[in-house]
Each structure stands twice: as C-alpha cells, then as structure tokens.
C-alpha positions as CSV (number, residue, x, y, z in Angstrom):
1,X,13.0,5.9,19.3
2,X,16.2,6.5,17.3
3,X,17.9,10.5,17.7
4,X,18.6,12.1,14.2
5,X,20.6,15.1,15.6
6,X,18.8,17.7,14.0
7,X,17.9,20.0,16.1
8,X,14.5,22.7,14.4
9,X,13.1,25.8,16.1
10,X,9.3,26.5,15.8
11,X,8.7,29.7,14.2
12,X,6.0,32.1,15.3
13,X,3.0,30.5,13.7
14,X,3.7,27.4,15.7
15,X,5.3,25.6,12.5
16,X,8.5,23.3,12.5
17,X,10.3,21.9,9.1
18,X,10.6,18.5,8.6
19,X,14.1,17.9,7.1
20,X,13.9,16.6,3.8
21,X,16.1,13.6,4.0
22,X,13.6,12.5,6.7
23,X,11.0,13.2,4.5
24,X,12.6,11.5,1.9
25,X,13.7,8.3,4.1
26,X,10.1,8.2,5.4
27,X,8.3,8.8,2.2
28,X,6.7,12.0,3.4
29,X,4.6,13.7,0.6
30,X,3.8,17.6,0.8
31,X,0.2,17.3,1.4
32,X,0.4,14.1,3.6
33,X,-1.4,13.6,6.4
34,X,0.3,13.0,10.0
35,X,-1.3,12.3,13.3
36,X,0.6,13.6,16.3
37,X,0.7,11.8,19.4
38,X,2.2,12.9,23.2
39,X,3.4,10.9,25.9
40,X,4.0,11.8,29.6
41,X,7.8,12.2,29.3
42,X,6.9,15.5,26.8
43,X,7.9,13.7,23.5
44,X,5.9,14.7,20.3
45,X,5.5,12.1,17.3
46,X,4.5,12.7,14.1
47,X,3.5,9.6,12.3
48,X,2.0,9.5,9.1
49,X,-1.6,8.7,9.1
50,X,-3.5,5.7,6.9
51,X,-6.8,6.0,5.9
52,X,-7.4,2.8,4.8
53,X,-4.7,1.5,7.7
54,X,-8.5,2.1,9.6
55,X,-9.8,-0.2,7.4
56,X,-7.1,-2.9,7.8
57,X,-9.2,-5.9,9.6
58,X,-11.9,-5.4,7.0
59,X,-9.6,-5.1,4.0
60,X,-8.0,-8.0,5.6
61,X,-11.1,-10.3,5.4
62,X,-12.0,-8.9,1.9
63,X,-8.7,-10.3,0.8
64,X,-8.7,-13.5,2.5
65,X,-12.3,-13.9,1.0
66,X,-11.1,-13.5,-2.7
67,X,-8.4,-15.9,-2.2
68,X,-10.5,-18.6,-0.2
69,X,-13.0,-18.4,-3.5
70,X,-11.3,-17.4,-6.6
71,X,-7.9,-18.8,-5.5
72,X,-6.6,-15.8,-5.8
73,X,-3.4,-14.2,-3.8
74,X,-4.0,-11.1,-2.5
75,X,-2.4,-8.2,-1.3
76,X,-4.0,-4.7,-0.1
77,X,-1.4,-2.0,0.6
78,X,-2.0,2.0,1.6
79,X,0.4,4.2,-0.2
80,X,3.3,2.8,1.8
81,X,2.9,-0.4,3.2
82,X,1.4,-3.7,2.8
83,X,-2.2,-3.2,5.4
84,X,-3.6,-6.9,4.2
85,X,-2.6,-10.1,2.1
86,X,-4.2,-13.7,1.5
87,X,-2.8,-16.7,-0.4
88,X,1.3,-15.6,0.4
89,X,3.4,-15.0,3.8
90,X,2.3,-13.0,6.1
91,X,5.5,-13.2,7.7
92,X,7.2,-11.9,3.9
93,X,4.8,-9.2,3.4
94,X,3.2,-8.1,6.3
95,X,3.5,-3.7,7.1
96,X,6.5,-3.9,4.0
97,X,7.2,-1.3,2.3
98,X,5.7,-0.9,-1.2
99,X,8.5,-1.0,-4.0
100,X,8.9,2.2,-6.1
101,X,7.5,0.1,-9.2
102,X,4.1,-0.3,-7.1
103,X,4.4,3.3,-6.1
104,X,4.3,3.9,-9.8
105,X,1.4,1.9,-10.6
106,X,-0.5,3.6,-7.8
107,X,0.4,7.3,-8.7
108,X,-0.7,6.3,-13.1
109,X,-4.0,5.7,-11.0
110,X,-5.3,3.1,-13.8
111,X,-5.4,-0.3,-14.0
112,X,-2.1,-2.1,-14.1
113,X,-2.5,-6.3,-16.0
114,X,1.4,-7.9,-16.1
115,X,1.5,-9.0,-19.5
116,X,3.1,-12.2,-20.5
117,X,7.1,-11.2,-21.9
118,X,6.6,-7.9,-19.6
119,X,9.2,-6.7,-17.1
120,X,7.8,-8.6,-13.7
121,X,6.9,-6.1,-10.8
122,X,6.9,-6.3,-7.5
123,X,4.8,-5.7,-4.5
124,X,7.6,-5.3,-1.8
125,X,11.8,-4.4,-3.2
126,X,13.1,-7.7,-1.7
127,X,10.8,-9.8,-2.2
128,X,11.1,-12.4,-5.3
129,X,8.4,-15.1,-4.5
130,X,5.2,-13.5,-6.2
131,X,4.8,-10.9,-9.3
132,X,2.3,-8.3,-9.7
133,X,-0.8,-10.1,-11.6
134,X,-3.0,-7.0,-11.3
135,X,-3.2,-4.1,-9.5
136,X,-6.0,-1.1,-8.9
137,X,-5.1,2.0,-7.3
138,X,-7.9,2.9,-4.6
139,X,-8.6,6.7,-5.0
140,X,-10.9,7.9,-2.6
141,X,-12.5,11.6,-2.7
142,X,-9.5,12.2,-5.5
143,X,-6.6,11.2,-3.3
144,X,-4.7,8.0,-3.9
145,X,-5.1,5.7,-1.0
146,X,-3.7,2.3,-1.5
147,X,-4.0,-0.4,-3.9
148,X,-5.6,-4.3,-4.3
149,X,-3.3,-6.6,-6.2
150,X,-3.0,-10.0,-7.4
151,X,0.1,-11.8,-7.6
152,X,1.2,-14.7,-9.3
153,X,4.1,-17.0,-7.5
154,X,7.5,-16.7,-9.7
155,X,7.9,-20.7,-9.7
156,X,4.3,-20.2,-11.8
157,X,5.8,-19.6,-15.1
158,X,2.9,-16.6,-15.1
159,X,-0.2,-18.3,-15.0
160,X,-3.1,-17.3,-14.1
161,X,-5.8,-19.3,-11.6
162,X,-8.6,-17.2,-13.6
163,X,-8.8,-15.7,-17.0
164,X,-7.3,-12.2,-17.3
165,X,-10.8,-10.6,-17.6
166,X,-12.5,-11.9,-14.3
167,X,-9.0,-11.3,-12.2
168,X,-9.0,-7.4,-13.5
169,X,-13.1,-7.2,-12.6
170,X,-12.5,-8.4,-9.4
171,X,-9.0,-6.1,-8.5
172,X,-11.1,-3.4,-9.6
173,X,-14.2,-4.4,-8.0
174,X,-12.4,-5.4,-4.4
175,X,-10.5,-1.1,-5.5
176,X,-13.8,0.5,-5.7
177,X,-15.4,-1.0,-2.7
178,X,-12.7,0.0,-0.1
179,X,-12.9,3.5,-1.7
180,X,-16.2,3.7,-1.3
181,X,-16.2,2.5,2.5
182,X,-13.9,5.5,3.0
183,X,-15.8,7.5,1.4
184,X,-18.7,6.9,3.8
C-alpha cells in the first residue's frame, strides 16, 4: 500500500472526503460505488466496486465463445478496466485501464461501428496492436456498466472477419445479455 500524505478527519456524521486528485488519478465518479474492506492491523480500504467484475469468469467465456465461432476478437471491460478478452493478449490487455476514447463511447451509451477513413480508437492508451471494430455500452438498471467490443488488429488494414451488420448484432447482442444477467 503506497502513503499519499494526506491526512482527513471524519466529521460527525461519520463522513471522510476523498481528495479530488485521488479521485481524479483513480477515476472516482460522484455516485460510484466502493466496497470497504478491514484487515487485522486496523487499515480501512476503499476500493471501487465492479458489477460486472462479478461477472468476470462468465463474461470471460461469452467472449472466448464469440471469438472461437465468429472469429471475432473480443474484449469486455467495466467502466475502468478490461474484466475479459478473446482473440488478443491477455498479457497486453488484461485488468488495463480503458482509454478516455472508450470512456467516451461508454458514456454516448449507443452503439459505436469504426468507419473506414475514421480516427482509429483504442481499447487501452498504450496499446497500438488492435482498433476498436465495435463497441456497446452495457447499461444495466440505467447505470453504465461496462462495454463488449470488437477489435480489429492494426496490421489488418481494417477488415472485418464478418460483415458490419452481423458484428454490430452480435456486440449488441453479447451488451444486452450481460445487462440482463445483472439485472437478475
């Protein structure tokens, strides 16, 4: 555990600030959820709490399933971090950090297709091997989640192992069925 030398009181309801270049660095949201865990030396840790991180061996599986069949990379990320990918390194992209650009096609909550001539995005900052294909937000009970994306190698000049319809029905399809095993 790394010290940050800030030192904040509780007040009298019990509440302590987090500062915001902590929240910041950690990409802490107002609204975010964080579990709190105790150990036997009296630390407190705040970490911030995945819903679909429960889901991660399932997600996992629903990934490497696409890819076995439609030959398809995959990658399955929570609003944070890469949770599950198929078809690419899981060495590479394994718990990364999501770039801002993905954090951007999450937040629009729509369908995001890369278009041929289009600015290339992303999954993870540095990382260069594999573009965005596709991408679909999972919103569950109105709250962003996470995403499913296809990506395309960069050596691939852009093309696609499927046509651009059946790639976006099955991003969304593999989106709505995660939210939906939250959901329940």
């Amino acid at each position: 555990m790394k010290a940050t030398g800030i030192v904040r009181r509780i007040d009298d309801l019990g509440r302590v600030v987090i500062p915001k270049e902590i929240r910041r660095t950690m990409r802490i949201r107002e609204g975010d959820p964080l579990e709190i865990y105790t150990d036997r030396e009296g630390e407190v840790i705040f970490k911030k709490y995945s819903p679909i991180g429960e889901l991660a061996s399932f997600a996992s599986q629903y990934a490497e399933t696409l890819q076995k069949i439609c030959s398809m990379a995959v990658i399955i990320t929570d609003r944070d971090a890469v949770i599950a990918s198929a078809g690419v390194s899981k060495k590479e992209y394994g718990e990364r950090k999501v770039s801002y650009d993905m954090e951007k096609i999450m937040e629009k909550r729509s369908l995001y297709v890369h278009r041929d001539g289009g600015e290339k995005v992303t999954v993870i900052d540095d990382s260069t091997s594999h573009f965005v294909s596709c991408a679909m937000p999972i919103v569950s009970e109105g709250d962003i989640i996470g995403s499913v994306c296809s990506v395309i190698a960069n050596g691939d000049a852009g093309e696609r192992k499927l046509s651009e319809e059946v790639e976006t029905k099955l991003i969304q399809t593999a989106a709505n069925f995660l939210s939906r095993q939250m959901e329940s």
